[in-house]
OpenMM code with the backbone's topology and positions (N, CA, C; nanometers):
from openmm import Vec3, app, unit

residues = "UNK UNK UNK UNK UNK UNK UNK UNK UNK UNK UNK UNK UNK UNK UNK UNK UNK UNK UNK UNK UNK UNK UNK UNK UNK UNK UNK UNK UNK UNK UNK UNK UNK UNK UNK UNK UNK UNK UNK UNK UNK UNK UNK UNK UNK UNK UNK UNK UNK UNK UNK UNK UNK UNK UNK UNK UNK UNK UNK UNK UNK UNK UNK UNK UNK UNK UNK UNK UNK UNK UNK UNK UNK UNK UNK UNK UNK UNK UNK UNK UNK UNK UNK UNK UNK UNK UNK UNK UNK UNK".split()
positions = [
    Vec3(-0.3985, 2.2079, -4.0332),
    Vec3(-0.2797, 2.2866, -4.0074),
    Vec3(-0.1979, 2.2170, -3.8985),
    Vec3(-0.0760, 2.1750, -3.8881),
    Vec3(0.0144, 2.2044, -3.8045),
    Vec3(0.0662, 2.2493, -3.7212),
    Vec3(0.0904, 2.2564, -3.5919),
    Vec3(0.1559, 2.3555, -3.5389),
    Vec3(0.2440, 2.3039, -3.4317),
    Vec3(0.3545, 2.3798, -3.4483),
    Vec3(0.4860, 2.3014, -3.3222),
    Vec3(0.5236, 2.4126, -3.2906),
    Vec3(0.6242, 2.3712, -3.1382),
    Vec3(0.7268, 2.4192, -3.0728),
    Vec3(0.8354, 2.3557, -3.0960),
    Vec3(0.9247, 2.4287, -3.1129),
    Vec3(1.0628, 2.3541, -3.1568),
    Vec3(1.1722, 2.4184, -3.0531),
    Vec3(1.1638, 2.3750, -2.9891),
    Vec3(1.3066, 2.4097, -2.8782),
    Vec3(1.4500, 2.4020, -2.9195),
    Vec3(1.5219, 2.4770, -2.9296),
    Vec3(1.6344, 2.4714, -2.9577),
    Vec3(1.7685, 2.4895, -2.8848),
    Vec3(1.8799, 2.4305, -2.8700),
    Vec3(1.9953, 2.4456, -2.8452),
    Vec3(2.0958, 2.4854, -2.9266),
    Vec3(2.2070, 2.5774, -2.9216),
    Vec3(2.2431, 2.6371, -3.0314),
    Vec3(2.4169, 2.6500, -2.9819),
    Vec3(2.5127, 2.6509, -3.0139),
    Vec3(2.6456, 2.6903, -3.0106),
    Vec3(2.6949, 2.8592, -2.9594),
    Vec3(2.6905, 2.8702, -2.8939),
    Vec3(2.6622, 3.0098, -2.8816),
    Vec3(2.7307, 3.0983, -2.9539),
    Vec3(2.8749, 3.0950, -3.0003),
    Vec3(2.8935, 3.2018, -3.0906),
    Vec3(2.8090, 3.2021, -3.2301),
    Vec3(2.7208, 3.1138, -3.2695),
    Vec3(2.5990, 3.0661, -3.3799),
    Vec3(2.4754, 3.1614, -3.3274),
    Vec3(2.4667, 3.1695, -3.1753),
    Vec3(2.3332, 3.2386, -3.1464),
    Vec3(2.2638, 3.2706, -3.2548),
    Vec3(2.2806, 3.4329, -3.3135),
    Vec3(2.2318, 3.5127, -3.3574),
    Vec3(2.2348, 3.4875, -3.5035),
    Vec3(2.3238, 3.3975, -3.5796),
    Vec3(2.2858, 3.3598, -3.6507),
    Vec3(2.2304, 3.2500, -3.7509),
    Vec3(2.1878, 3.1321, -3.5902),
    Vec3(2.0557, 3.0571, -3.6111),
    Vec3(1.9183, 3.1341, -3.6244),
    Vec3(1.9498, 3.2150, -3.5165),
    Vec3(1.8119, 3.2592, -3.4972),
    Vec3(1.7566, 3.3558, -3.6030),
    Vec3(1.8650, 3.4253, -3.6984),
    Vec3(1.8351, 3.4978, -3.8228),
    Vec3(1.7668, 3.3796, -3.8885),
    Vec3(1.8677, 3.2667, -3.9360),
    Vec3(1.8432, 3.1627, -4.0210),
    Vec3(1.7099, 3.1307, -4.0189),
    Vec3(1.6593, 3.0667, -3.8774),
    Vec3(1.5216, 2.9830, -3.8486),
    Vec3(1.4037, 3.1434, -3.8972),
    Vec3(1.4023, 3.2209, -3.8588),
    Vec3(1.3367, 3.3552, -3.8333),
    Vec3(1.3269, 3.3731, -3.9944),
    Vec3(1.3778, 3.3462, -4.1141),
    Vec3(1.3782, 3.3463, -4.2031),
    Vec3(1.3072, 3.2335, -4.2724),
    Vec3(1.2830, 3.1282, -4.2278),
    Vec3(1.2942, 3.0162, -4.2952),
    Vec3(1.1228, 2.9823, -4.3121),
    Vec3(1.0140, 2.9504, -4.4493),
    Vec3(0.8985, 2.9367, -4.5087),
    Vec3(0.8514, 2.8758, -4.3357),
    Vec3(0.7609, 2.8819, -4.2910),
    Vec3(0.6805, 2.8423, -4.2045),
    Vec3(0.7007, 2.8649, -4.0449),
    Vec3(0.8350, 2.9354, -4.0498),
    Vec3(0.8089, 2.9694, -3.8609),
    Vec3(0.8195, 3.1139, -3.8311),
    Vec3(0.6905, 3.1571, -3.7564),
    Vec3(0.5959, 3.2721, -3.7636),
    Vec3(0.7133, 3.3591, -3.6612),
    Vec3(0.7462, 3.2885, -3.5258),
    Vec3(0.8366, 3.3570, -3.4267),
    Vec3(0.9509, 3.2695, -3.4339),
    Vec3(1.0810, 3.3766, -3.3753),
    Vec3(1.1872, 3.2825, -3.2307),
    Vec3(1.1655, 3.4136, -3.1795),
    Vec3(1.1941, 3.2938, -3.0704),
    Vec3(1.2405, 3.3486, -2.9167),
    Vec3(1.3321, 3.3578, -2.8423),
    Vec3(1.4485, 3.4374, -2.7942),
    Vec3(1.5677, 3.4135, -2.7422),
    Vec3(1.5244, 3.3826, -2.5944),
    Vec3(1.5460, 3.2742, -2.5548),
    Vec3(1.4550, 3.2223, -2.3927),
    Vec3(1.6283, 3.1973, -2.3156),
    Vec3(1.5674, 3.1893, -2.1885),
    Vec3(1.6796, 3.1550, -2.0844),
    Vec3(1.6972, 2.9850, -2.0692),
    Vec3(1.7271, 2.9235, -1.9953),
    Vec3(1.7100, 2.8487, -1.9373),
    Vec3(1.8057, 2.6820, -2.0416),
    Vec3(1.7206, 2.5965, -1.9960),
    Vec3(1.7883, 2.4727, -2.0850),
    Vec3(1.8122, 2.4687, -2.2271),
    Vec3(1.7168, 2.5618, -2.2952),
    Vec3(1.7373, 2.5784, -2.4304),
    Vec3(1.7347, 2.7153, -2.4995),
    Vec3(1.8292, 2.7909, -2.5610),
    Vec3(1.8752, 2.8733, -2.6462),
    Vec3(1.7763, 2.9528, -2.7187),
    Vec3(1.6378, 2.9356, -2.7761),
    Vec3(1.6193, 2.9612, -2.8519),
    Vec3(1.4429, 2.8694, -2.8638),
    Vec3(1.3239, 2.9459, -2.9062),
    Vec3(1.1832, 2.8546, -2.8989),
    Vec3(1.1637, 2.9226, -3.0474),
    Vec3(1.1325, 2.8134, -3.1455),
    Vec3(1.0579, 2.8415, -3.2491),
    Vec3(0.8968, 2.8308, -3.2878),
    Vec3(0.8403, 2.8700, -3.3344),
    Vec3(0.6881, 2.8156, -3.3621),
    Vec3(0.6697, 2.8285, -3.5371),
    Vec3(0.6520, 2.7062, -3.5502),
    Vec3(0.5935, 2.6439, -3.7043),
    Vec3(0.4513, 2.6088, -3.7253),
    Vec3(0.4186, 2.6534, -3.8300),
    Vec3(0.2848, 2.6343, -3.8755),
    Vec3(0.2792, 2.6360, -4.0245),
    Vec3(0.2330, 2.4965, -4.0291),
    Vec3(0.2860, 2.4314, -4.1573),
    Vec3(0.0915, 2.4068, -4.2112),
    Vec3(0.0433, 2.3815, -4.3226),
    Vec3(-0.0315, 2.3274, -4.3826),
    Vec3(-0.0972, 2.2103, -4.3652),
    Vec3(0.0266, 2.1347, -4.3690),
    Vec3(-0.0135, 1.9744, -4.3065),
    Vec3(0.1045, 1.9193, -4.2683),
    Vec3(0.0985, 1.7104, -4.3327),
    Vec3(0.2875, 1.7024, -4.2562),
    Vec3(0.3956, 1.7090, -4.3711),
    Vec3(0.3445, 1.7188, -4.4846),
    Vec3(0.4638, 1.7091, -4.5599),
    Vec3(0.4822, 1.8534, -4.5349),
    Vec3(0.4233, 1.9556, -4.5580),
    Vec3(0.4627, 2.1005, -4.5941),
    Vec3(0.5846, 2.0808, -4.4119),
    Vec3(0.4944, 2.0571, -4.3183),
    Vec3(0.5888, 2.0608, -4.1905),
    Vec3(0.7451, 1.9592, -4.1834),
    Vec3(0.7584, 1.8378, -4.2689),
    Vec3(0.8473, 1.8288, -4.2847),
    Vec3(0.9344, 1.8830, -4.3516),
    Vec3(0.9155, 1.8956, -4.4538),
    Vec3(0.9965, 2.0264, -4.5501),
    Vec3(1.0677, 2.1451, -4.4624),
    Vec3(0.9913, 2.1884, -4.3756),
    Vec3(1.0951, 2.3049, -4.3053),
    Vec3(1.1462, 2.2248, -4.2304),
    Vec3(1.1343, 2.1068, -4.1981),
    Vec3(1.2634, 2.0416, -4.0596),
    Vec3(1.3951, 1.9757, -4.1373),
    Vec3(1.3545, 1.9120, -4.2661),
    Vec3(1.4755, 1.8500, -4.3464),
    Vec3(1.4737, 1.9469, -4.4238),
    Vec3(1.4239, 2.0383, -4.5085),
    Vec3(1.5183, 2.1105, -4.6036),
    Vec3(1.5194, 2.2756, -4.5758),
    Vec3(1.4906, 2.2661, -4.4361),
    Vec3(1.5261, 2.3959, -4.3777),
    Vec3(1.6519, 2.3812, -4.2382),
    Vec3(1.5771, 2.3835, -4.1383),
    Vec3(1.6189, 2.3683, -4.0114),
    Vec3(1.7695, 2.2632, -4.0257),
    Vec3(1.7352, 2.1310, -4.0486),
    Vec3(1.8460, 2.0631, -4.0330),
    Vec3(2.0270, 2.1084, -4.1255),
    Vec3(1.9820, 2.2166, -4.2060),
    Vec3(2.0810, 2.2718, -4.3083),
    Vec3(2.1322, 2.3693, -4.2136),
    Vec3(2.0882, 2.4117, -4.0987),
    Vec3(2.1257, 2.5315, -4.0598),
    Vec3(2.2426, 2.4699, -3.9507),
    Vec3(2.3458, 2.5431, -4.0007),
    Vec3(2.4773, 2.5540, -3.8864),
    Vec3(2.4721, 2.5866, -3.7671),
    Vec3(2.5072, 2.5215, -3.6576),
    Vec3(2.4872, 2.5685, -3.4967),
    Vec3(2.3896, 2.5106, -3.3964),
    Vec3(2.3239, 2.4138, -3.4612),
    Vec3(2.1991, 2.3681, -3.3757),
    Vec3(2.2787, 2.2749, -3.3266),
    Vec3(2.2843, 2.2351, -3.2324),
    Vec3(2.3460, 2.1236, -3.1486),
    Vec3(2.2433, 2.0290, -3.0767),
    Vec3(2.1030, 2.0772, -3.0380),
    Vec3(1.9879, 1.9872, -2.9967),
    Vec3(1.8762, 2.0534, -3.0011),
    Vec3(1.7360, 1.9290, -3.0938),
    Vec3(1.6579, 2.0479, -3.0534),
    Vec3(1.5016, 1.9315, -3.0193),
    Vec3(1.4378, 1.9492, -2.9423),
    Vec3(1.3265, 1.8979, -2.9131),
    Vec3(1.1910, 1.9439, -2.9981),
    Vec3(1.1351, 1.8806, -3.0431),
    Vec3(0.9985, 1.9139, -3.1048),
    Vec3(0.8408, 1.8829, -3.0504),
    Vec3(0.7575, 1.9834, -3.0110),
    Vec3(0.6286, 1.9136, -2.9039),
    Vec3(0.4996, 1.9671, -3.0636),
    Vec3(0.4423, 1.8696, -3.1135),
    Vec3(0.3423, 1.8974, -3.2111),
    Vec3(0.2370, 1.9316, -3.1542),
    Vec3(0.1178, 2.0160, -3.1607),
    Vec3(0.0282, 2.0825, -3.1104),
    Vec3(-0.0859, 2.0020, -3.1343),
    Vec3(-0.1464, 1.9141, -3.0383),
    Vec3(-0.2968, 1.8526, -3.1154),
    Vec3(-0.3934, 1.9807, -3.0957),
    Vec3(-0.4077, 2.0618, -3.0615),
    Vec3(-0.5342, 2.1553, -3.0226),
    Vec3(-0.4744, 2.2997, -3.0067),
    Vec3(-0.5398, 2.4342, -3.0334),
    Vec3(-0.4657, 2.5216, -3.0097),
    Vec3(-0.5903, 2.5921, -2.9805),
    Vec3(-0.5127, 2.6693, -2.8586),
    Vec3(-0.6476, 2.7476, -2.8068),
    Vec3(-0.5884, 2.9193, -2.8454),
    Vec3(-0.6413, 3.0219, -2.8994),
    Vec3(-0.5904, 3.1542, -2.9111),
    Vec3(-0.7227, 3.2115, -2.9302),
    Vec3(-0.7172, 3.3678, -2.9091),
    Vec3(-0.7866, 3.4433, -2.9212),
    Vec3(-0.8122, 3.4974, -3.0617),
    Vec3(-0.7264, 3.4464, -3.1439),
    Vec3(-0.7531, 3.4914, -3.3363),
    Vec3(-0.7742, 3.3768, -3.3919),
    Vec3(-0.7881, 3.3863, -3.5267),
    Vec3(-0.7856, 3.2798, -3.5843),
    Vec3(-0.6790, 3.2403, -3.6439),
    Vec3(-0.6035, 3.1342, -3.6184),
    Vec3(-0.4553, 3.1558, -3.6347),
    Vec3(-0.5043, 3.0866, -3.7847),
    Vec3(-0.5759, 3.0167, -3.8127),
    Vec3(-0.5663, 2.9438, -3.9814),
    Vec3(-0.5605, 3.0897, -4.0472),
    Vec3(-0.6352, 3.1802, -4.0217),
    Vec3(-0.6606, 3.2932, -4.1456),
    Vec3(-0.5345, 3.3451, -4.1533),
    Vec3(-0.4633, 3.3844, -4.0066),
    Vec3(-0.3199, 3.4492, -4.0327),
    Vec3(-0.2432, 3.4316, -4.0997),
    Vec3(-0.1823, 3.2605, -4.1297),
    Vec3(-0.1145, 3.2096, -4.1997),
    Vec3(-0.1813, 3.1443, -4.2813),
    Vec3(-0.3045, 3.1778, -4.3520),
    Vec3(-0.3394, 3.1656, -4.4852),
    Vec3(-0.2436, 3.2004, -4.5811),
    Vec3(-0.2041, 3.1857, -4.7283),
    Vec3(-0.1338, 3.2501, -4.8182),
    Vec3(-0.2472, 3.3719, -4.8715),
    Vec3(-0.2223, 3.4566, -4.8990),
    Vec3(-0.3003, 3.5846, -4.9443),
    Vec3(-0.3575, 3.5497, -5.1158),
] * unit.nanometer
topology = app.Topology()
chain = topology.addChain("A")
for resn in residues:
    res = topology.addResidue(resn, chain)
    for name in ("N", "CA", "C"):
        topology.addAtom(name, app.Element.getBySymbol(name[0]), res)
């Protein structure tokens, strides 16, 4: 499995509707409307890397208003659930 943070910068009259867009889009579980240097924190959890590229080129990059966005890939994830079962497909 996959898993990123995707930081985002956004246009601000776009705000609210990047953050519909991404919040919609096959593989990212949250956003976050955050303060500070960047607009907006996504989290993706993809399968592997093609499924994770697929939401960055034929999702994310289609979406109007992003103006910058940083990506940190997760080697290890520590949580209290099991995040594979969550985002299992049913």
């Amino acid at each position: 499995m996959v898993n990123a943070i995707v930081l985002l910068r956004v246009q601000r009259e776009r705000l609210n509707d990047v953050a519909q867009s991404m919040s919609e889009l096959k593989g990212v579980s949250e956003v976050y409307y955050v303060a500070g240097k960047w607009d907006l924190v996504a989290m993706l959890r993809a399968r592997d890397d093609d499924e994770f590229a697929a939401i960055v080129t034929e999702g994310m990059l289609r979406i109007e208003g992003i103006k910058a966005s940083e990506t940190l890939i997760a080697f290890q994830v520590l949580s209290r659930f099991d995040l594979d079962s969550l985002f299992r497909p049913a």
